[in-house]
N, C-alpha and C positions, 0 to 999 in steps of 0.2 A: 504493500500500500504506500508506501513513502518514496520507492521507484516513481509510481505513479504520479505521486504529489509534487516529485520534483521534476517530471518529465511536463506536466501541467503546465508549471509554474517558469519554464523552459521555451514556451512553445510561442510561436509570434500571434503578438496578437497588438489589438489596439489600445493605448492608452484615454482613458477619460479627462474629458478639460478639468482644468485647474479651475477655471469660473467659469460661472454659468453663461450657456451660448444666447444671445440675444435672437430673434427672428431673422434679422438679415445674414446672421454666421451657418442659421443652421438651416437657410434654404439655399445658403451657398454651396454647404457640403454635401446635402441633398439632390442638389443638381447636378455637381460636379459625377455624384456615383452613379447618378443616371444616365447621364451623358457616355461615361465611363462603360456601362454594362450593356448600351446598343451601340458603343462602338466595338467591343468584345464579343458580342451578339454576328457580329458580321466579320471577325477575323477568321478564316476558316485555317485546320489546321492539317501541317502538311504531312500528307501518306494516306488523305482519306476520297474513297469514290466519291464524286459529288450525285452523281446520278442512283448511289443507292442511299440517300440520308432521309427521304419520305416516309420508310414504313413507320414510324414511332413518331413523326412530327406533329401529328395530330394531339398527341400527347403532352409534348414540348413546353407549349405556354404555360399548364397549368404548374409544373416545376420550374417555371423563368428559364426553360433551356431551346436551345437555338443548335440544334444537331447536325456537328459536322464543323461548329466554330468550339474558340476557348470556353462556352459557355453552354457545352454539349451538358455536362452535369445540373448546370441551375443551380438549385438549393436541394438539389435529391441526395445528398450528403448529410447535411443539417437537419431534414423534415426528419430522415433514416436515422438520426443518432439520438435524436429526441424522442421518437415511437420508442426505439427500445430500452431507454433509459427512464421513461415514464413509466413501460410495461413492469419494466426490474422493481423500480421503485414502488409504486402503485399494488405490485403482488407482494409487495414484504421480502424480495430476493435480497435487494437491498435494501439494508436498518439507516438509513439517512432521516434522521428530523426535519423535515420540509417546512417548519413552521420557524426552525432557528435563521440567524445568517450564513452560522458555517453551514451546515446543510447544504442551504441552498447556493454556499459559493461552489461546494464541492459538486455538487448537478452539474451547474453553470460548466466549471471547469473539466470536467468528464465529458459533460456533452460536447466539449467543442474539442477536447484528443477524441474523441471518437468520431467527427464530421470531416478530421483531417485523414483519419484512419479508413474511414467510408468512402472519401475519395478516391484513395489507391486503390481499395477493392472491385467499386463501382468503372474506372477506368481499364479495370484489366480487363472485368468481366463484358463491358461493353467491347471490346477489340477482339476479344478472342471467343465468345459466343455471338458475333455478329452483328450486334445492334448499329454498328457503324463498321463500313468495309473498307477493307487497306488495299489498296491499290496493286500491292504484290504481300505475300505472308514473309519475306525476308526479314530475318529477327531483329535487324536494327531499325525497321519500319515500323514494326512491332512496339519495339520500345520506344522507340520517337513518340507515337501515338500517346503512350501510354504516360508518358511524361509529361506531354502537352495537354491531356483532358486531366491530368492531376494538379498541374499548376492552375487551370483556368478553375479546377475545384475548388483550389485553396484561396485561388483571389475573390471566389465567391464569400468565403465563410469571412476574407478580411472586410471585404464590401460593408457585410451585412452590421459588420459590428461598428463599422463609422459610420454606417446610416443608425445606428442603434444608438451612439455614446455622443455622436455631433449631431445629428442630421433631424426628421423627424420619424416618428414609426419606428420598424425594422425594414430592415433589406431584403428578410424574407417577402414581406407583404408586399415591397413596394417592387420585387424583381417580378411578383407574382403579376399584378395591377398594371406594372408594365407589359410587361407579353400579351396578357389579353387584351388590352386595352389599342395595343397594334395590330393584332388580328383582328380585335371589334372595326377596328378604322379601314385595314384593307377589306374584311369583306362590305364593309358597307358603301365604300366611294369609288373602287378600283377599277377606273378607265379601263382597261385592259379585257380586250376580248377571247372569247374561246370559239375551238375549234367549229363553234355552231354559228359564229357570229353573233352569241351576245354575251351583252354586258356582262363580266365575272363579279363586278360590284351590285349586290340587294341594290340600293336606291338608282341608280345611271338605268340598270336593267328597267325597273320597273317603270319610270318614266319614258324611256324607249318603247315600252310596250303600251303604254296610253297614251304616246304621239303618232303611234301607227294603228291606233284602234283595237288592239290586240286585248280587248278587256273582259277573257272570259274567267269562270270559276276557277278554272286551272292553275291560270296562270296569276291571278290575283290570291291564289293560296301559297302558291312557290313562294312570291314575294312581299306577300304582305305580314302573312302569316309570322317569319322571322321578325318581322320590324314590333308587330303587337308583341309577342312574344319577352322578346327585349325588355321592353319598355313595361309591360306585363312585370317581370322579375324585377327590373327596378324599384316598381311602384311597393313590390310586395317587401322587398331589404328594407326600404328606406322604413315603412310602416312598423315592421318587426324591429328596429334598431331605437324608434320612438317608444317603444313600449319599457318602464319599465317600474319599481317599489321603492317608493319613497319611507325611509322610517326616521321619523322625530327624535331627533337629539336636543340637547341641553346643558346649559353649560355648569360643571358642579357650582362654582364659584360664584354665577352671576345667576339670582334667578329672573327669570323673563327674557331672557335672551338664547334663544336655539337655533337649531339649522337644518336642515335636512341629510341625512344619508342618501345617496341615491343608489339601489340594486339594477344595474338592466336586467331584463328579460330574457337577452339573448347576453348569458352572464358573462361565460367565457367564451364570447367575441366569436372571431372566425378561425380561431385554431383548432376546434377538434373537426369542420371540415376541410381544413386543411391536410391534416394525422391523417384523416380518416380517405381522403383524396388519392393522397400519398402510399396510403397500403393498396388502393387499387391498384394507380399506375403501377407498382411496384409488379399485382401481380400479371399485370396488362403485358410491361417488358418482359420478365422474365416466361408467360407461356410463348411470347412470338419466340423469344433467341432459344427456349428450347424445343420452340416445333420445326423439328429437324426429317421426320421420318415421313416419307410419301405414302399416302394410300391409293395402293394397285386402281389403276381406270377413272382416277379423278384428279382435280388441282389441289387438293386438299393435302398440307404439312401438317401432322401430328405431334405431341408434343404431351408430358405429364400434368399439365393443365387444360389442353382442350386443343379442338383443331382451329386451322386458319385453311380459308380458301382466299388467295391476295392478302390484304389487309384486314380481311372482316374475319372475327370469330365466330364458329358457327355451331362450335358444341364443348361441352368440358366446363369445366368451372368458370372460365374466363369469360364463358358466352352469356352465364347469366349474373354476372358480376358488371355487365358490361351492357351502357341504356342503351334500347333502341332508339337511332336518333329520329327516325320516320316517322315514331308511333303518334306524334299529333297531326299530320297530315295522313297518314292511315285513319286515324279516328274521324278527321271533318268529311272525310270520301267515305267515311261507314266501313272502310274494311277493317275489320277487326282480325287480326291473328293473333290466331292461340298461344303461339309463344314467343309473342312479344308480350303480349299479355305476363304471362307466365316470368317474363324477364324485367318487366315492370316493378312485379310484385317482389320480385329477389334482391332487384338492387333497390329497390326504396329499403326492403329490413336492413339490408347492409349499410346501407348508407346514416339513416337512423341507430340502430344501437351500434354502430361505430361510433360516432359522431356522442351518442350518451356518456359511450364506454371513452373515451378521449377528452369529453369537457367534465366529468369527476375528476381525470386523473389530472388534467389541465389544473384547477383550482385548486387540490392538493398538493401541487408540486412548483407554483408559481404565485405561492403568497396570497391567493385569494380566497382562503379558506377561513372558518369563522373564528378561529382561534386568530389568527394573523389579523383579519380586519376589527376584532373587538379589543387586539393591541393600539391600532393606530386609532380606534375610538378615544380610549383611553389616556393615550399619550398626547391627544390632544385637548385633553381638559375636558372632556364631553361625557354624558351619560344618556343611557335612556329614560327617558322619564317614567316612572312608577316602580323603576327598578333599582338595588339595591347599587354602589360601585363596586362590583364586582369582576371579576376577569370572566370568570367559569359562570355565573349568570346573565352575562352580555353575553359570550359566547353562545350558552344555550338560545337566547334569544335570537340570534343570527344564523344556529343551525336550522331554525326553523326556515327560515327565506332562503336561505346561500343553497341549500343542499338541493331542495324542490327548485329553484330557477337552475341550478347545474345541469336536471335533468332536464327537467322543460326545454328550457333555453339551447340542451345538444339537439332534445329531438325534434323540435322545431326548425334550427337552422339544417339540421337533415335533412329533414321533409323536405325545407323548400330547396336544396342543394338537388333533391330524385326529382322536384316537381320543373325546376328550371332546365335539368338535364333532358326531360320528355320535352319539355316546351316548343324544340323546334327555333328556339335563339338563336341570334345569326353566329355565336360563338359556344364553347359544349358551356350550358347552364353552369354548370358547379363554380367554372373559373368567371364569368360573367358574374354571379353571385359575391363570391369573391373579392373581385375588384369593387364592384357596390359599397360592400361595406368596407374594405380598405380605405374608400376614396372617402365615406360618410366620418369614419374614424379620424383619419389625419385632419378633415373637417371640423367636428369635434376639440383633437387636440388643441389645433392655431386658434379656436376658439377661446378656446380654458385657458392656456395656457400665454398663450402671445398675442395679444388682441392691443395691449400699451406699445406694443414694439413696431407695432403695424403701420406704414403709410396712410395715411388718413385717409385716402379714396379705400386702401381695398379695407380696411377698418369697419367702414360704413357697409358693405357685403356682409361681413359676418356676424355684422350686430344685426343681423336682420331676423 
């Protein structure tokens, strides 16, 4: 254990300001890593096929990964060192106090030798199970590769920690929020035609098609459909991010003078579909790169998770883990199938008691649990009214909220992560959901937090 602590303690990482960043330092460094992670997004790395980096790009955004550049990994290192460091911790494998500071510096510090650790893993196993092709198998190609997806790993995990310590948010969220948020943008504007002559951009498309009169059911379902859809899942985040318990505080010292506590709803935020996202993809990559064996008289690769015929899974666990993305324009045409149906029904549970089983372990293991917030009641001079000052009966009073919104609040943002993924969204629901609340959050914070610091025009925006 003391290896370990000093292998931690060792490891590069990012230093925290000496004072505090003011609004204009920390949307400096904010943009700087933005800026930073789509010009990384676009350096491609040398020894890889360009013409085979499609089959898993679909995937890509929802881990901030860009397949085939330095930024093939994303945050699929860090989501992967955090699942299994919560699972350890959460099952009692590891005795760590989550509620102390060392505890949680030692998570902290574990999670991140193991996201640097995940990277080498994650780089081998993508070059030599396939998920990206090398141009020739010569071993120094090999290892070329394998060095270049580890270091664009590891610039990821430093990214995330100066958007974290300077910047606003994480660097997870915000690598996230980025990726979709540019695949929101080309599929909805993108000039650029296809092979049929139309529009590959939802809006240019659908205006070409009501300049030439083209306005039948069909075709107003192709593209309309995405755009409600959209806009459908926004309306429902932003409503779910509103909701949330307010409980009356007071102060010991002064009577007549209190505040409110505020619980959201959706308690712990967008991390457990995040977790929960994250163990899909995981097992989304790993059936393609191991469906390796043909089945006699068809196009079909099999594999210990399920088969692929092209890109689409078609059977095995992978296929009902996996939305159908059709099934709401199957549904407005009345065709109903039975096992899209059927796969409807598998990934909403998954997606739901993931997402439960992820925002428990989330609040126990990142200070939001009721023992932790009936500290910083406390240390801040406050009480609840009618109740004693106590530690252990604040606490009980807050297990009563914390624990019922944990669950609630996973299975809720669940639900609507399987409902946005059916939706028919011009991008896959989960990460569209996602970015929502990403964007509603960082929202939020410039709000609470830097609203004095703010240029008096955009000042007036969020005082609104």
């Amino acid at each position: 254990m003391a290896l370990i602590e000093s292998i931690i303690k060792n490891i590069p990482g990012v230093t925290k300001p000496v004072e505090k960043q003011n609004f204009k330092a920390r949307i400096k460094w904010t943009a700087i890593i933005l800026i930073l992670y789509f010009f990384l997004s676009e350096v491609y790395i040398y020894g890889i096929a360009p013409s085979q980096l499609s089959q898993l790009a679909q995937l890509a955004a929802l881990m901030g990964a860009s397949f085939g550049t330095l930024m093939t990994l994303g945050i699929g290192p860090i989501v992967t060192a955090s699942i299994m460091l919560q699972l350890f911790v959460g099952s009692g494998i590891v005795g760590w106090d989550m509620t102390s500071h060392e505890g949680r510096a030692k998570f902290q510090g574990t999670q991140k030798l193991l996201a640097y650790i995940f990277a080498i893993i994650e780089s081998a196993a993508y070059t030599f199970l396939g998920a990206v092709q090398p141009v020739n198998f010569l071993p120094l190609t090999l290892f070329l590769i394998v060095v270049q997806l580890t270091l664009g790993g590891w610039l990821v995990i430093l990214m995330d920690e100066v958007v974290s310590k300077w910047g606003f948010g994480s660097g997870v969220s915000m690598f996230i929020a980025a990726g979709i948020g540019k695949q929101l943008f080309i599929s909805m504007f993108n000039l650029a035609k296809s092979a049929t002559g139309e529009f590959i951009g939802v809006v240019p498309a659908l205006f070409d098609n009501l300049l030439r009169g083209n306005v039948g059911l069909n075709v107003l379902s192709i593209y309309l459909v995405p755009i409600i859809a959209t806009l459908f899942v926004f309306i429902l985040v932003v409503y779910g991010q509103a909701l949330r318990v307010e409980i009356p505080l007071a102060f010991g010292a002064f009577r007549g003078f209190g505040r409110k506590w505020t619980l959201k709803f959706i308690y712990s935020s967008n991390m457990p579909v995040i977790l929960t996202s994250a163990v899909l993809i995981n097992i989304e990559v790993w059936a393609k790169l191991l469906a390796k064996t043909a089945v006699a008289g068809t196009t079909k690769m099999c594999g210990l998770l399920g088969c692929y015929e092209g890109n689409q899974a078609v059977s095995g666990i992978v296929h009902y883990v996996t939305p159908p993305s059709q099934f709401m324009l199957n549904l407005i045409n009345l065709n109903i199938i039975p096992d899209e149906v059927i796969r409807v029904i598998t990934y909403t549970i998954f997606m739901v008691a993931g997402s439960v089983l992820f925002s428990i372990f989330w609040v126990n293991t990142s200070g939001m649990d009721a023992r932790s917030v009936s500290n910083q009641i406390l240390r801040s001079g406050m009480q609840i009214p009618g109740f004693r000052r106590d530690p252990r009966i604040i606490e009980s009073v807050l297990q009563r909220y914390i624990t019922p919104l944990a669950v609630l609040g996973g299975a809720f943002v669940g639900l609507l992560a399987s409902l946005a993924d059916f939706s028919g969204a011009l991008v896959r629901g989960t990460g569209l959901l996602l970015t929502v609340m990403i964007i509603y959050q960082m929202y939020e914070q410039l709000a609470m937090q830097h609203l004095e610091d703010m240029n008096p025009m955009v000042r007036k925006f969020f005082e609104k």
